[in-house]
C-alpha positions as a printed Julia matrix, in Angstrom:
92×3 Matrix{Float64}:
 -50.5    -3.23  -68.49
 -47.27   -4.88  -70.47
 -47.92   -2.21  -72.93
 -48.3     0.86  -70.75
 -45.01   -0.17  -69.16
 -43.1    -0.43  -72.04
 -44.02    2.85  -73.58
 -43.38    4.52  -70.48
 -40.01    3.02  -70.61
 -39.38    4.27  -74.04
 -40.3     7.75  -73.03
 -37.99    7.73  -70.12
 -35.2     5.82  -71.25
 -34.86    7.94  -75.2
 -34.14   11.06  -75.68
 -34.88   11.61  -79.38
 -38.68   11.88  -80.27
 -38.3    10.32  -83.98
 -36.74    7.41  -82.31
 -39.53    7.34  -79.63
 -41.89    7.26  -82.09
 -40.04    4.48  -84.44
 -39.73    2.11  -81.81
 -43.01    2.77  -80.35
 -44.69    2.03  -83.98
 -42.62   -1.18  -83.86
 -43.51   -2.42  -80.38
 -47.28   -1.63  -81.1
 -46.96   -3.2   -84.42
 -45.59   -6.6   -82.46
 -48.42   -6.22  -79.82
 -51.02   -5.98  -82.94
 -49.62   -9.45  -84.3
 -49.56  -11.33  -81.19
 -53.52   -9.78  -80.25
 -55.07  -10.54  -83.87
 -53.04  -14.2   -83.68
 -54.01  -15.09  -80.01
 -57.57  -12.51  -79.46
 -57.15  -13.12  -75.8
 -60.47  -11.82  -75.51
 -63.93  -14.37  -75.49
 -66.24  -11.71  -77.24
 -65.25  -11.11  -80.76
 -66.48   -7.26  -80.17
 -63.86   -6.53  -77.58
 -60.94   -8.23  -79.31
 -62.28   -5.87  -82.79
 -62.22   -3.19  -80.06
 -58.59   -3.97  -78.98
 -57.47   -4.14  -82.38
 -58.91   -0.69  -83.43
 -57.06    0.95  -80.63
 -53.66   -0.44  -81.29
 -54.26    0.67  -85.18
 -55.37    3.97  -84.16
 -52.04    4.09  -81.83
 -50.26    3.09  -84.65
 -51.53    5.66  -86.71
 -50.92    8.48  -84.93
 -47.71    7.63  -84.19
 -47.16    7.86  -87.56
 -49.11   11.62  -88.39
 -46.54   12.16  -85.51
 -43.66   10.67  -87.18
 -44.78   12.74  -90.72
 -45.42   16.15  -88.86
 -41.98   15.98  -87.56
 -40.28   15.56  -90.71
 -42.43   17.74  -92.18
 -41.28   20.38  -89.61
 -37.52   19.68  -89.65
 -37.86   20.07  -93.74
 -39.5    23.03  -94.0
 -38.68   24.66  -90.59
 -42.23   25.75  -89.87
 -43.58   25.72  -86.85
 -46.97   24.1   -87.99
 -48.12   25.5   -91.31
 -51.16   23.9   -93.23
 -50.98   20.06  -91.84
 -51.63   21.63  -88.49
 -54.64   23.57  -89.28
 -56.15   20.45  -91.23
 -55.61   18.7   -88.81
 -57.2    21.25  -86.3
 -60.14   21.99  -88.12
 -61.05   17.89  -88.66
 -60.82   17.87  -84.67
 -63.1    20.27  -84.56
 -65.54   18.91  -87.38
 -65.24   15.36  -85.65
């Protein structure tokens, strides 16, 4: 819940997306440490589940973070990341 709040902060509170995305790849980053040092949870297969969903978080706010800079340096709209990307959602 702690999480979802503070997100949701960061998306109302900032304006600028890159910086959105930097500080939400550090906060999630944080909440990864404190979860793999502490695994709050008693079954080992939720607190693996737990940490696979912060890294995928983490993740795509990354793609996020390189598709944007992509864009802004070659002032495409989407170009060929995009349609990998596209076509691995569909495959997957």
């Amino acid at each position: 819940m702690f999480r979802k709040v503070v997100i949701r902060v960061l998306l109302a509170v900032i304006d600028d997306d890159m910086l959105q995305a930097l500080l939400g790849v550090w906060f999630l980053t944080a909440m990864f440490i404190i979860h793999a040092y502490r695994a709050p949870y008693v079954r080992t297969l939720h607190n693996n589940a737990e940490s696979l969903s912060l890294l995928t978080t983490i993740m795509v706010l990354n793609f996020g973070m390189l598709l944007q800079r992509t864009q802004e340096m070659t002032q495409e709209i989407c170009g060929l990341t995009c349609n990998i990307l596209s076509l691995v959602l569909v495959i997957v």
